[in-house]
C-alpha positions as CSV (number, residue, x, y, z in Angstrom):
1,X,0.0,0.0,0.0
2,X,1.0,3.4,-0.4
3,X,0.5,6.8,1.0
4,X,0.7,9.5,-0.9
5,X,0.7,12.7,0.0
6,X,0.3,15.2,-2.7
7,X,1.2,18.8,-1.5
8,X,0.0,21.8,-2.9
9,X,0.7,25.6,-3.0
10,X,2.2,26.9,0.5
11,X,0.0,29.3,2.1
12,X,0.0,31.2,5.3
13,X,2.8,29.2,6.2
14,X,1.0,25.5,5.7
15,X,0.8,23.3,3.4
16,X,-2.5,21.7,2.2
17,X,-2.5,18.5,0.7
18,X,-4.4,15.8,-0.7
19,X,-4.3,12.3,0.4
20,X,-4.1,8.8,-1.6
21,X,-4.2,5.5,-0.6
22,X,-3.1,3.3,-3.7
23,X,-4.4,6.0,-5.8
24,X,-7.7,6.4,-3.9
25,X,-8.6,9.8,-2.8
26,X,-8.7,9.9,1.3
27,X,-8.1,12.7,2.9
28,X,-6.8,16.1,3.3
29,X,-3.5,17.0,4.5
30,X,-1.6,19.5,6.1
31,X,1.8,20.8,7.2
32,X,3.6,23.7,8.9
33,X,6.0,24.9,6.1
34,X,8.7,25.6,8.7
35,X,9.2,22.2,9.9
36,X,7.7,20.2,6.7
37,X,9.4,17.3,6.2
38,X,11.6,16.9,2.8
39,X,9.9,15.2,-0.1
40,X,10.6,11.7,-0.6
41,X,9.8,8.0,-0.1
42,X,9.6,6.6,3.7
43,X,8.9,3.7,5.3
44,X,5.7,3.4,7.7
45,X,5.3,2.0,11.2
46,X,2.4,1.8,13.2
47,X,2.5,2.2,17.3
48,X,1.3,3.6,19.6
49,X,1.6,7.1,21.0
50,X,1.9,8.0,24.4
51,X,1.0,11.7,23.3
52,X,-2.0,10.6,21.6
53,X,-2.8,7.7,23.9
54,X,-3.9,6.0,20.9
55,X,-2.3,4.1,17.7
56,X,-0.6,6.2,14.9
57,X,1.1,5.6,11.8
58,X,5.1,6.9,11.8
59,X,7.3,7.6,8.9
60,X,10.9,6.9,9.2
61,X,12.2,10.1,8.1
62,X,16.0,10.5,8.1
63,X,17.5,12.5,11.0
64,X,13.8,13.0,12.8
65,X,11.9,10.9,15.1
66,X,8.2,11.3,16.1
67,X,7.4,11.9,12.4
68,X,3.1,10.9,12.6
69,X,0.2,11.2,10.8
70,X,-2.6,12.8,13.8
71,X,-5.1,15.2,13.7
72,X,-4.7,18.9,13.6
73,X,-6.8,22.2,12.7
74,X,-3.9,24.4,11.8
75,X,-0.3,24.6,11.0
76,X,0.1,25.4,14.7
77,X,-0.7,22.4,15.7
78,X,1.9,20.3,13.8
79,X,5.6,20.3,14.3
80,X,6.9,18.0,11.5
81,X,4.1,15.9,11.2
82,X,1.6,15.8,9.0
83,X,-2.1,16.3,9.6
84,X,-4.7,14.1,8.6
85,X,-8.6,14.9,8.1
86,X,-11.9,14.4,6.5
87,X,-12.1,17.9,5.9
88,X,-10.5,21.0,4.7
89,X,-12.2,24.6,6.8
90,X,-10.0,26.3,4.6
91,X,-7.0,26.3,2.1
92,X,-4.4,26.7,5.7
93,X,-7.1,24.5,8.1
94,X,-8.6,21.2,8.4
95,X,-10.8,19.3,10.9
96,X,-12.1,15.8,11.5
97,X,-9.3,13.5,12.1
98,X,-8.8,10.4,10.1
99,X,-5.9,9.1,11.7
100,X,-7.2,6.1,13.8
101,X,-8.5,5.0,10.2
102,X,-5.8,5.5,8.3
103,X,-4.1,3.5,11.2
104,X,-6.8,0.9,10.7
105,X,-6.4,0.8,6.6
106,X,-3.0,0.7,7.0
107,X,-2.7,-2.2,9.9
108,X,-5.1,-4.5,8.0
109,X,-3.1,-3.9,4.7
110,X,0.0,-5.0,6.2
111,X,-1.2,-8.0,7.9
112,X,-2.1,-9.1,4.6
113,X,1.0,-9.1,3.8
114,X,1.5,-5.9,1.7
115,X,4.5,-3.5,2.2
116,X,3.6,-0.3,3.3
117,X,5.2,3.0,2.7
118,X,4.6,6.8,2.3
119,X,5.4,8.9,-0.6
120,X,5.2,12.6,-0.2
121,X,5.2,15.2,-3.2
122,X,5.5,18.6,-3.8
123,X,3.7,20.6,-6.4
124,X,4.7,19.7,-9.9
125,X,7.0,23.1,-10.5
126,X,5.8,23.2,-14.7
127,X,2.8,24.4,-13.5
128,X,3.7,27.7,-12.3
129,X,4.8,28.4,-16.1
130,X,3.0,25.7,-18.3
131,X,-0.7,25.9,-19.0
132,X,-3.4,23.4,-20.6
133,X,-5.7,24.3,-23.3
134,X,-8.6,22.5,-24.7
135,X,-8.7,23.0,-28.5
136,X,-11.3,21.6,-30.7
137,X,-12.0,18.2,-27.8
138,X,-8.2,18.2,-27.5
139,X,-5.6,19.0,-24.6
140,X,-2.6,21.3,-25.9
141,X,0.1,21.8,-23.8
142,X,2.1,25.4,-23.8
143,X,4.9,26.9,-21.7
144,X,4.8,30.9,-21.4
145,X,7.8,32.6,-21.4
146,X,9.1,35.0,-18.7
147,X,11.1,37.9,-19.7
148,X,14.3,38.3,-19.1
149,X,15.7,41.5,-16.6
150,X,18.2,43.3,-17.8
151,X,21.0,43.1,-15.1
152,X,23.0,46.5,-14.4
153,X,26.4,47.1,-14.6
């Protein structure tokens, strides 16, 4: 199985996300930009948390420990982890946490016998200068161009 969590455009200092289990849509995300963790591929571990007092999925993330998917409202309430919810308030807040599920979805996957692992991924950067177009039932595909500032001497 894998989570992925797709990030999206920083704002007010989080980052939103969308999240996928083997492709299937699942929940929102969210991070505090400051301490987000790098992009990349990490294996998972579930346990449980004496913060919490409950079970919680952990990525092994090089140099960091603690690294969890919980619940959160706001950027504020996650240092490094990454929040996990039904639903997103607004672009920089979510609510209802779906971490004892994904725990759950995650557990039952792994006893099965599948490997388990977290990808996480930042925006795709040709967006902020490429663009689609429909044209005539067809997708085109086109790059603007930024000017170039002339540098002084």
């Amino acid at each position: 199985m894998i989570i992925k969590v797709q990030r999206e455009k920083a704002i007010n200092g989080a980052i939103p996300s969308r999240v996928y289990l083997d492709s299937a849509f699942f929940g929102y995300g969210l991070e505090n930009e400051y301490f987000a963790i790098p992009a990349g591929k990490y294996d998972v571990s579930g346990k449980r948390s004496e913060k919490f007092g409950s079970n919680k999925l952990y990525l092994s993330v090089p140099d960091r420990s603690g690294i969890m998917f919980h619940g959160a409202n706001d950027k504020d309430d996650l240092r490094g982890c990454i929040g996990i919810a039904s639903t997103r308030s607004s672009a920089d807040t979510i609510k209802n946490d779906l971490s004892s599920e994904l725990y759950e979805r995650v557990n039952n996957a792994a006893n099965a016998g599948e490997g388990v692992a977290a990808v996480v991924v930042d925006p795709v950067p040709w967006l902020k200068i490429a663009g689609l177009v429909a044209v005539g039932g067809c997708i085109v595909y086109y790059i603007t161009k930024r000017k170039k500032r002339k540098t002084r001497k």
